[in-house]
N, C-alpha and C positions, 0 to 999 in steps of 0.2 A: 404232097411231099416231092412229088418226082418233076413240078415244075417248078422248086423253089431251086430246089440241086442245078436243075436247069438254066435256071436265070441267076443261080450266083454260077454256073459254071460261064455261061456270055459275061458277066463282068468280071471275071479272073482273068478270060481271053483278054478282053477289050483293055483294062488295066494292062496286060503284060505287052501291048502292043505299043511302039516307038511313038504314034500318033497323039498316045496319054502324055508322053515330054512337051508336043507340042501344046496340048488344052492345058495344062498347067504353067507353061511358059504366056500362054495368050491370057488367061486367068492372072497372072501378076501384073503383064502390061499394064490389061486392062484397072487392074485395083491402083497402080501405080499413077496413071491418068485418070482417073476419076476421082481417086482419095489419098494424094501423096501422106500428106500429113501422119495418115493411120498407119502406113507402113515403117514400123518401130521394129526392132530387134527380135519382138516376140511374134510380128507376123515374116521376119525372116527365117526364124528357127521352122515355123510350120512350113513353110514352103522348103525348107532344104529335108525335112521329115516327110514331106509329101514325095521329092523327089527321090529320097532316100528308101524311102517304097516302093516307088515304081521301078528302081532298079534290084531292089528285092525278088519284086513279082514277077518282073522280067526272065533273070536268073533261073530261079523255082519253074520257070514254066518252059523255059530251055530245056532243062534238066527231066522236068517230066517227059517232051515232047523224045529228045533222046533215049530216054527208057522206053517211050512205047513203042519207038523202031527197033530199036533192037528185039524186043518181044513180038513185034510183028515179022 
């Protein structure tokens, strides 16, 4: 159990970090150049949902990082 906490606590990190804008940005290039045609309105809703998450995750993880200074 204590290295599942673990490895969803490394992908919380990883998600909240600026670097996730970028693979999601590179991740559309890429679908864009390789399969224009499929990218239709319904795979524009997911990627603005994708990105609309990572700035969620982002936030929430500011917020924790500042509550643990202060308790620190």
């Amino acid at each position: 159990m204590d290295r599942i906490r673990r490895l969803l606590t490394t992908i919380g990190v990883a998600t909240s970090h600026p670097a996730a804008f970028l693979v999601v940005g590179v991740y559309v290039v890429v679908w864009l150049a390789l399969s224009p045609r499929s990218f239709d309105w319904a795979a524009g809703a997911t990627v603005a949902t994708w990105v609309m998450t990572l700035f969620i995750q982002r936030a929430e993880h500011r917020d924790t990082q500042a509550i643990h200074a202060k308790l620190d």
